[in-house]
C-alpha positions as a Markdown table, in Angstrom:
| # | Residue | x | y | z |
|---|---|---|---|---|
| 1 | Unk | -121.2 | 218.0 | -193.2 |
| 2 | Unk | -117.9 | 219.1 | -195.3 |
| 3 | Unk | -116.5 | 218.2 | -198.4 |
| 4 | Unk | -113.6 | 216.6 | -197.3 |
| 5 | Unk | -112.2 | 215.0 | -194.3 |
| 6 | Unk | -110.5 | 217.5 | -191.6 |
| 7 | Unk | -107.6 | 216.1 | -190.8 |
| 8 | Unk | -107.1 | 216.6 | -187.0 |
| 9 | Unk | -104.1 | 215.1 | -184.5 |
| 10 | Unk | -105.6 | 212.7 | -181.7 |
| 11 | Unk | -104.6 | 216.7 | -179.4 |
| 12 | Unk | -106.3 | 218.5 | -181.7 |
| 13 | Unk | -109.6 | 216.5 | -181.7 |
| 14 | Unk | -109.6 | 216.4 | -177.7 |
| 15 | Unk | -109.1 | 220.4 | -178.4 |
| 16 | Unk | -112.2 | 221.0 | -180.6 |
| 17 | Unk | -114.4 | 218.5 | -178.3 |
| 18 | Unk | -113.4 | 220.8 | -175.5 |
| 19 | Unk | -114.0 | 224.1 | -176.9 |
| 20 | Unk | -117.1 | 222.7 | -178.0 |
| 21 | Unk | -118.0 | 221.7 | -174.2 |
| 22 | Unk | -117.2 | 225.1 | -173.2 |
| 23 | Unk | -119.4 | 226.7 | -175.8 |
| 24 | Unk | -122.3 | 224.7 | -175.7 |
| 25 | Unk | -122.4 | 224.8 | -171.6 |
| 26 | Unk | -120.8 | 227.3 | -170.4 |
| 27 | Unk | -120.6 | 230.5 | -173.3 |
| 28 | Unk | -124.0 | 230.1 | -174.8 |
| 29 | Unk | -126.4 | 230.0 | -171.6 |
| 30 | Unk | -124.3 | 232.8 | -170.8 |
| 31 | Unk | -124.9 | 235.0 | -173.8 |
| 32 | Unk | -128.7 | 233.8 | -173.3 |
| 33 | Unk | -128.9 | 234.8 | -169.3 |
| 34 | Unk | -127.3 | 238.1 | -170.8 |
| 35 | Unk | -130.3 | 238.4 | -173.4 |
| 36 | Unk | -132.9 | 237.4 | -171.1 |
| 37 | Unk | -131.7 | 240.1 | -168.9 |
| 38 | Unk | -131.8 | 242.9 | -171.1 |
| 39 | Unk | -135.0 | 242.3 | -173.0 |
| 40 | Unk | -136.5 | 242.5 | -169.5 |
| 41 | Unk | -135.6 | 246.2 | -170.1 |
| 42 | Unk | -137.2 | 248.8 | -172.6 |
| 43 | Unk | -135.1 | 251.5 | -173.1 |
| 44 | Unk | -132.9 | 252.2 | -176.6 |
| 45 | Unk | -129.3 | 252.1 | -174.9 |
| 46 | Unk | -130.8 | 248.3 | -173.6 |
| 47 | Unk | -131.7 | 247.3 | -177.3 |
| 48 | Unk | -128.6 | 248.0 | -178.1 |
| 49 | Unk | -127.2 | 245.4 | -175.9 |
| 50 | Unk | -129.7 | 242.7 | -176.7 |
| 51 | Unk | -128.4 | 243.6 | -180.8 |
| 52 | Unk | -124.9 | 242.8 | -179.3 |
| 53 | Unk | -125.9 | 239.5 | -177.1 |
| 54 | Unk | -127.7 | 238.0 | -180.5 |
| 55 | Unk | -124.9 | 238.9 | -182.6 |
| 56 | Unk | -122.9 | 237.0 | -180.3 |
| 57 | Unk | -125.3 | 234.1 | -179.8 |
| 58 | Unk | -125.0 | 233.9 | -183.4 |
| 59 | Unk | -121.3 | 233.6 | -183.7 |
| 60 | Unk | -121.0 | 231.1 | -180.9 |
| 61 | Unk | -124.1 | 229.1 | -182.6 |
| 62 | Unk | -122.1 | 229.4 | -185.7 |
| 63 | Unk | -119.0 | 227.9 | -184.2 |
| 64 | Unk | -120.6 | 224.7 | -182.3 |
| 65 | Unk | -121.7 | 223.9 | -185.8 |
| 66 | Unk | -118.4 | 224.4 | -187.6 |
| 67 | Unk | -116.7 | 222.4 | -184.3 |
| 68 | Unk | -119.9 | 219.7 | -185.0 |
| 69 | Unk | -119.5 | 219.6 | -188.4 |
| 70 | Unk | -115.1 | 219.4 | -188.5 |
| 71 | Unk | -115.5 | 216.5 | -186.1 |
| 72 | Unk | -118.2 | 214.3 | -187.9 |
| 73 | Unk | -115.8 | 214.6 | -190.7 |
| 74 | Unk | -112.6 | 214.1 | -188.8 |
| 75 | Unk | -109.7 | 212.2 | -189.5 |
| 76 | Unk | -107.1 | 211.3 | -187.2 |
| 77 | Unk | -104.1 | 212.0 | -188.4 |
| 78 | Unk | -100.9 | 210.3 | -186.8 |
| 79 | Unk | -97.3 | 210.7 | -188.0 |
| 80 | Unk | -95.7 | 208.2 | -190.3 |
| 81 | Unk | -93.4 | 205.6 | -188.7 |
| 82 | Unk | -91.2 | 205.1 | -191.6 |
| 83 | Unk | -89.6 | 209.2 | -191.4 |
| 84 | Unk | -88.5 | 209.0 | -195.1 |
| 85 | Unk | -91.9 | 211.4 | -196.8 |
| 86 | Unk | -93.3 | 213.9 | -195.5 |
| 87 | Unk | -96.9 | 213.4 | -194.2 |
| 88 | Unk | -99.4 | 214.7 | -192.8 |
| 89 | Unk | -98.8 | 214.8 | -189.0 |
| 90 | Unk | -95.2 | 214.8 | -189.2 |
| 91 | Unk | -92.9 | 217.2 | -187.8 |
| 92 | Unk | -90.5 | 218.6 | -190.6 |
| 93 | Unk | -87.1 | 220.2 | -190.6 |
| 94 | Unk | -86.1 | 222.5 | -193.6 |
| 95 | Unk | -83.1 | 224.7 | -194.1 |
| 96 | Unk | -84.0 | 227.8 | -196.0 |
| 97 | Unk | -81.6 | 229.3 | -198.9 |
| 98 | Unk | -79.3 | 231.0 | -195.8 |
| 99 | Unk | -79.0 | 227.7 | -194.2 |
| 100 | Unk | -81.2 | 229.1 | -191.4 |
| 101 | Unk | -83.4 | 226.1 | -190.4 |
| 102 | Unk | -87.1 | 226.0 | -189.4 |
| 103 | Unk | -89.4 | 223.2 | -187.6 |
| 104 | Unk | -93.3 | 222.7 | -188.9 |
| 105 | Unk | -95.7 | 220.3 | -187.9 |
| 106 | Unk | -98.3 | 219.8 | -190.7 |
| 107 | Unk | -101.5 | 219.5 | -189.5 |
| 108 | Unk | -105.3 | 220.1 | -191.3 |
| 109 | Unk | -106.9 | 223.4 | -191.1 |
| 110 | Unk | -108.4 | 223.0 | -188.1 |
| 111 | Unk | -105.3 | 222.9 | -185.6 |
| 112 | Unk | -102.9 | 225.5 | -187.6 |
| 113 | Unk | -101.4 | 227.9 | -185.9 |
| 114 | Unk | -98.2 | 229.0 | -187.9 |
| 115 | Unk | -96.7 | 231.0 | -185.1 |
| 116 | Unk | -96.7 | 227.4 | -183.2 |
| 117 | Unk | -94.9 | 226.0 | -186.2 |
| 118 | Unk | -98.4 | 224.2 | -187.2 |
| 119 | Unk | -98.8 | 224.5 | -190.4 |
| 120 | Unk | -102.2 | 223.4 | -192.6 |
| 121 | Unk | -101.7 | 220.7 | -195.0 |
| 122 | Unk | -103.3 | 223.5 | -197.4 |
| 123 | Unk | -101.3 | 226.2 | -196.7 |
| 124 | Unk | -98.0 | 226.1 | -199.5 |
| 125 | Unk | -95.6 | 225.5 | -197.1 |
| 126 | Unk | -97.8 | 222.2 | -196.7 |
| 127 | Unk | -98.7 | 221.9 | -200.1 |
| 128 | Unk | -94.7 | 222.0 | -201.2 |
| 129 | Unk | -93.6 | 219.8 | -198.4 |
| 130 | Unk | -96.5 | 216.8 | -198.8 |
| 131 | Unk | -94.9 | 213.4 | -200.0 |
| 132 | Unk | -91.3 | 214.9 | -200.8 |
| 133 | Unk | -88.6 | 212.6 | -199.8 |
| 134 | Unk | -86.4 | 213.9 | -197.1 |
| 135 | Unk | -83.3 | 215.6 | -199.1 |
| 136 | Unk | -85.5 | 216.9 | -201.4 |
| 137 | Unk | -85.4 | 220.5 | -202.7 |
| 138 | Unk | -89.0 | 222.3 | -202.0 |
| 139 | Unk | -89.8 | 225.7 | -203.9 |
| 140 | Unk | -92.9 | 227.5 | -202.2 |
| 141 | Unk | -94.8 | 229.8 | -203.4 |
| 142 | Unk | -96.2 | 232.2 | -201.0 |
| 143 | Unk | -97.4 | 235.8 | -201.4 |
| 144 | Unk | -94.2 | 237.4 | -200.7 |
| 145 | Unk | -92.8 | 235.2 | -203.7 |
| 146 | Unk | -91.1 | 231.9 | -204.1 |
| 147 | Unk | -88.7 | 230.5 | -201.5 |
| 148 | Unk | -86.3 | 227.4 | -202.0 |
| 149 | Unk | -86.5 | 225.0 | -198.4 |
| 150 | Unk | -84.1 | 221.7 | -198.1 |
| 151 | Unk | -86.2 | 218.9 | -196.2 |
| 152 | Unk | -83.2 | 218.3 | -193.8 |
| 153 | Unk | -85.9 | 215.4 | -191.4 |
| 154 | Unk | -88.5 | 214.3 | -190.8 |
| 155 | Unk | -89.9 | 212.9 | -187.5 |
């Protein structure tokens, strides 16, 4: 179990259920056919392999319990009806300092994928934009330095 709840979109938790289908029936009896396979074997180039199938086993082992443990603590996250605050699940329009305008969705750390414009309610783009008021001035501080957004919507 985490910490705190992971926020997830009703998508995103059909998502991680999914992936965790796949992993559990399809990816790990692979990776364990594979391993069965080669320790039938006895020669050094074989162990090698059989290091490689149980490091992989152990990732994918590691992921159905991160997936497991991210959706016993799941929260469904839906946007806001009301379009006036920024939340988390809504979709958010800023203008930058050239007037060049950008779309995000903010989402929990478990669906972000900035170069889909999902953004983690973590990150400081989500951090900055969380319960502002739609006209608000946002500064951000990211690692290249701060940056000045207009919320222009919300929806």
């Amino acid at each position: 179990m985490l910490e705190k709840p992971v926020y997830v979109t009703p998508k995103g938790k059909v998502e991680l259920e999914q992936e965790l289908e796949h992993l559990r029936n399809v990816e790990r009896p692979r990776i364990i056919e594979s391993l069965h396979e080669v320790k039938n074997g006895a020669d050094w180039m074989e162990n090698t392999e059989q290091m490689m199938f149980e490091n992989e086993l152990s990732f994918v082992d590691r992921r159905i319990q991160d997936i497991e443990d991210m959706l016993a603590d799941s929260q469904i996250i839906k946007p806001d009806e009301d379009h006036t605050m920024v939340h988390i699940g809504d979709t958010v329009i800023v203008r930058d300092e050239d007037g060049e305008e950008e779309t995000y969705t903010i989402v929990g750390v478990a669906e972000a994928d900035p170069s889909k414009g999902l953004i983690s309610n973590e990150s400081p783009m989500g951090r900055a934009l969380l319960t502002q008021p739609v006209g608000k001035e946002v500064t951000v501080k990211a690692p290249v330095g701060e940056m000045i957004y207009r919320i222009v919507g919300v929806k």
